[in-house]
C-alpha positions in Angstrom: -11.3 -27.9 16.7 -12.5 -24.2 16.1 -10.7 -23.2 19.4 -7.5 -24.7 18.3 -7.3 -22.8 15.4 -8.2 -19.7 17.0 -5.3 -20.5 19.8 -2.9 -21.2 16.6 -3.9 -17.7 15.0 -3.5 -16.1 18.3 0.4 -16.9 18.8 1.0 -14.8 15.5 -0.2 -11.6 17.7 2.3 -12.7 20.4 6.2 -12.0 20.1 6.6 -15.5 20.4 8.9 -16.2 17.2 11.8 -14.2 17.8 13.0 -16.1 20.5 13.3 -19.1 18.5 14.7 -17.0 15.8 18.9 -16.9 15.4 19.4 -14.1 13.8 23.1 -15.0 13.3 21.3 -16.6 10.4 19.5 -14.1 8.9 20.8 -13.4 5.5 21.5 -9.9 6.6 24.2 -11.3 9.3 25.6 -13.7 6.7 26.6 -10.0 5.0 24.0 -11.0 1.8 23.7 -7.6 -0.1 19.9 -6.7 0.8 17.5 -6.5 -2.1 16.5 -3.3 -3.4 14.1 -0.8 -2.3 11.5 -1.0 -4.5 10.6 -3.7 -7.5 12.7 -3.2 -10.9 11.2 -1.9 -14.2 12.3 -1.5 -17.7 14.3 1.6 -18.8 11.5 1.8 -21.4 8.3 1.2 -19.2 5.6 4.0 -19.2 6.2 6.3 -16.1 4.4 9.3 -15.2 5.9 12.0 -13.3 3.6 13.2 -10.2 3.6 16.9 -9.6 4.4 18.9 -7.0 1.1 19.0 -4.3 2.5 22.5 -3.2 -0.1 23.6 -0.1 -2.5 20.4 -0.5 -4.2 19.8 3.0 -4.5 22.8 4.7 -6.5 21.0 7.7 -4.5 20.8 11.2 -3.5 17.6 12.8 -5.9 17.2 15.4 -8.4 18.3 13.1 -7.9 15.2 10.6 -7.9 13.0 13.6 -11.4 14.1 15.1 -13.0 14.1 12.0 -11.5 10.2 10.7 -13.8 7.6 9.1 -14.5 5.4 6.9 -16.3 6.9 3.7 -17.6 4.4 1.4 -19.3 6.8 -0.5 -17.9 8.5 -3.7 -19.4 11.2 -5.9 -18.1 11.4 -9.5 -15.8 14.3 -8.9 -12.1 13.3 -9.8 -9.7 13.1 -7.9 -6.6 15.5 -9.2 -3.3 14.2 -10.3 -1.7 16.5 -7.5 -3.7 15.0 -5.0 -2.9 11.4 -6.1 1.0 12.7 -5.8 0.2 14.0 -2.0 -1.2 10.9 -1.0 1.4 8.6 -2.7 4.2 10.7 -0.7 1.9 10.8 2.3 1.9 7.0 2.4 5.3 5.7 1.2 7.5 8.8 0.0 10.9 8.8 0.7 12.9 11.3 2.7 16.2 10.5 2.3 17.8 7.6 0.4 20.6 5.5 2.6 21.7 3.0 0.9 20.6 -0.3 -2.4 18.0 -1.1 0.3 17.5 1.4 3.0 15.5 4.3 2.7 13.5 7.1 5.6 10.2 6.9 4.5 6.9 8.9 6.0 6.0 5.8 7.6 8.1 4.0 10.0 8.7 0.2 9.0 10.7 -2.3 11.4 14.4 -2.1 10.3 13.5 0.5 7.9 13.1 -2.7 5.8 9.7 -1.2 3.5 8.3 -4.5 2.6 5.2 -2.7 0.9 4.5 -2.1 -3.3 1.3 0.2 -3.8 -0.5 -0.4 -6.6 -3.2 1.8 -7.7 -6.6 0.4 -9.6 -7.5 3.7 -11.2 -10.9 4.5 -12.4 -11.5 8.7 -12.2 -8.4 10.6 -12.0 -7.7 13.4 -13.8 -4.6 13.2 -16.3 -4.4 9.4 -15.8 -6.0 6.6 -18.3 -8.1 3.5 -16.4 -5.8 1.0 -15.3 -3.2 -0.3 -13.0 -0.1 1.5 -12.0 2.5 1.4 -9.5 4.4 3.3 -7.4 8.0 4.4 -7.6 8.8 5.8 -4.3 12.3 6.9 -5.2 11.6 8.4 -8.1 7.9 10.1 -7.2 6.5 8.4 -10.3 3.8 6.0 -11.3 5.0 3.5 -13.4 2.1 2.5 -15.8 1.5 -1.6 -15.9 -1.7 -2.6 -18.0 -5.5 -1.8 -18.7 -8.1 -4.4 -17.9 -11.1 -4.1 -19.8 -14.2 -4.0 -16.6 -11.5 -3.0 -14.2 -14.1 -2.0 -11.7 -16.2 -4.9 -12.2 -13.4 -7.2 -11.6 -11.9 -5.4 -8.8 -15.4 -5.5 -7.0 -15.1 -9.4 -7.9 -11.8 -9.4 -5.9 -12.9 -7.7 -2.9 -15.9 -10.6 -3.0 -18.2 -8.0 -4.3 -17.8 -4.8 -2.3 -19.4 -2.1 -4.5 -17.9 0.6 -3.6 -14.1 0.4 -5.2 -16.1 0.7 -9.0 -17.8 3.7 -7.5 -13.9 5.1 -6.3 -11.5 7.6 -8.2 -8.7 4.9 -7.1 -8.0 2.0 -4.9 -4.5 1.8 -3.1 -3.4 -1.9 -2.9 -0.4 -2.5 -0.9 1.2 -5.7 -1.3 4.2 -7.4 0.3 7.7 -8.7 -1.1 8.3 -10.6 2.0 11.8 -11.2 1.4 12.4 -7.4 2.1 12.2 -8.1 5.7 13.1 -11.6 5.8 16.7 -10.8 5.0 17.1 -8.8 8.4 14.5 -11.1 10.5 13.6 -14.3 8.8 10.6 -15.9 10.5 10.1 -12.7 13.2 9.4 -11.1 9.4 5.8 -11.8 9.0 4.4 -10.1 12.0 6.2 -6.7 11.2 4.9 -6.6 7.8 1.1 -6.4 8.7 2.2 -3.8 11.6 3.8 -1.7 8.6 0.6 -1.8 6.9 -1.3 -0.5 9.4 1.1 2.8 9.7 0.6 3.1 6.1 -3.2 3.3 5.8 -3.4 5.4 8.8 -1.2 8.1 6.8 -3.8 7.2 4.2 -7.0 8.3 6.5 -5.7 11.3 8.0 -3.7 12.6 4.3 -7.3 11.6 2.7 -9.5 13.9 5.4 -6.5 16.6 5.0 -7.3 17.2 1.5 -11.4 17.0 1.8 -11.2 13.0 0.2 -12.8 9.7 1.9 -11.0 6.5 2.0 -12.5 3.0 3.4 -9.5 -0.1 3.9 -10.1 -3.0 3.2 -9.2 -6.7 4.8 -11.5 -8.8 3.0 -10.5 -10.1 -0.4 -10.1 -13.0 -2.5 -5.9 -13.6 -2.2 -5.5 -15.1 -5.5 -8.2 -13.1 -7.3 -6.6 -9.9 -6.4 -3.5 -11.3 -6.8 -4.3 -12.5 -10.4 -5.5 -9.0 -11.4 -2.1 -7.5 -10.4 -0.8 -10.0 -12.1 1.8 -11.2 -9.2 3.1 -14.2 -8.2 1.1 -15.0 -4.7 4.7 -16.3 -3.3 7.2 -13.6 -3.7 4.9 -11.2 -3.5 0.9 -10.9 -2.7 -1.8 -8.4 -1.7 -1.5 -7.6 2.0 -4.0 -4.7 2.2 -6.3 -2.4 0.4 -8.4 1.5 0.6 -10.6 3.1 -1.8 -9.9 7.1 -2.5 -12.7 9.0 -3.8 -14.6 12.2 -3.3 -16.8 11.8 -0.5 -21.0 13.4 -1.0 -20.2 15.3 2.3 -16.7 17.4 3.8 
């Protein structure tokens, strides 16, 4: 039994769906307007503007390569709200807008579709209160969404009590809105979205060791807990991905 389900997990590594796929169907061919780039908000939501990180990470290419890894250690040094802004842009900024729902990111996605929200569980960065916030990419903006009371506590709950997102400045959470690239691929969709998130926590790593910061990813969660402390719906949208931010004890 264990074998079959392995074999069954297997075929979603293989490019096996998109010859069964018609993508005369898609709703892209069908000439369905595709949805926007990133999720709506209200005129009157709370959004921060991110500065300008000017000459942030300083460190050369093959440098931040070499050096890569996993820090799950944090001291209590904040992390700066200009650094937070290099980081955001380094992982999902936008280049150049193209269209409703096309847009040249830092990161390549299939079909320049950009399936991923980042969310941000902040704890200890400078400027910003303790809570969740999102991510406007177009706009270079965090748009504030609630405090939780705990919030590391309950994030280290989510993550099926790994300590060390309590002990980080922030935790990026990437989620998906699968529909994003389903309207261009429909069931070849799935596979594309968890190679997307891989190019964006790379970016992550190397921006993180750039600026002297540690970042560890993150695969292991509880779905609906996480999903449940973003507050998101689990079918139009759900965590995909995670990394902790902090200041490492060592650069």
């Amino acid at each position: 039994m264990e074998k079959d389900i392995l074999r069954q997990y297997r075929e979603f590594l293989k490019d096996s769906i998109r010859k069964a796929v018609d993508f005369s169907q898609t709703d892209q061919s069908r000439g369905i307007a595709p949805p926007p780039i990133e999720k709506p908000f209200r005129p009157d939501a709370k959004r921060i503007n991110l500065p300008p990180f000017g000459d942030i990470g300083k460190m050369d290419l093959p440098s931040a390569i070499g050096l890569r890894e996993s820090r799950r250690s944090y001291i209590s040094d904040p992390l700066s709200l200009a650094e937070l802004s290099f980081l955001l842009w380094s992982t999902q900024g936008v280049r150049k807008k193209l269209d409703s729902g096309h847009a040249l990111r830092t990161v390549p996605s299939a079909g320049c579709r950009h399936a991923l929200e980042t969310y941000l569980c902040v704890l200890n960065v400078q400027g910003l209160n303790v809570g969740i916030y999102r991510y406007l990419p177009l706009e270079h903006q965090l748009l504030y969404e609630f405090s939780e009371e705990d919030l590391g506590r309950k994030i280290v709950r989510a993550v099926l009590g790994q300590p060390y997102p309590a002990e980080a400045a922030v935790t990026f959470i990437w989620t998906a809105v699968p529909y994003r690239m389903e309207w261009r691929y429909g069931l070849a969709a799935h596979k594309v979205i968890a190679l997307d998130a891989g190019h964006v926590c790379q970016n992550l790593y190397l921006s993180c060791q750039a600026i002297g910061a540690g970042t560890c990813a993150i695969a292991a969660y509880d779905q609906e807990g996480i999903d449940r402390l973003l507050r998101i719906d689990s079918e139009e949208e759900f965590t995909i991905y995670l990394a902790t931010v902090g200041k490492p004890p060592y650069r």
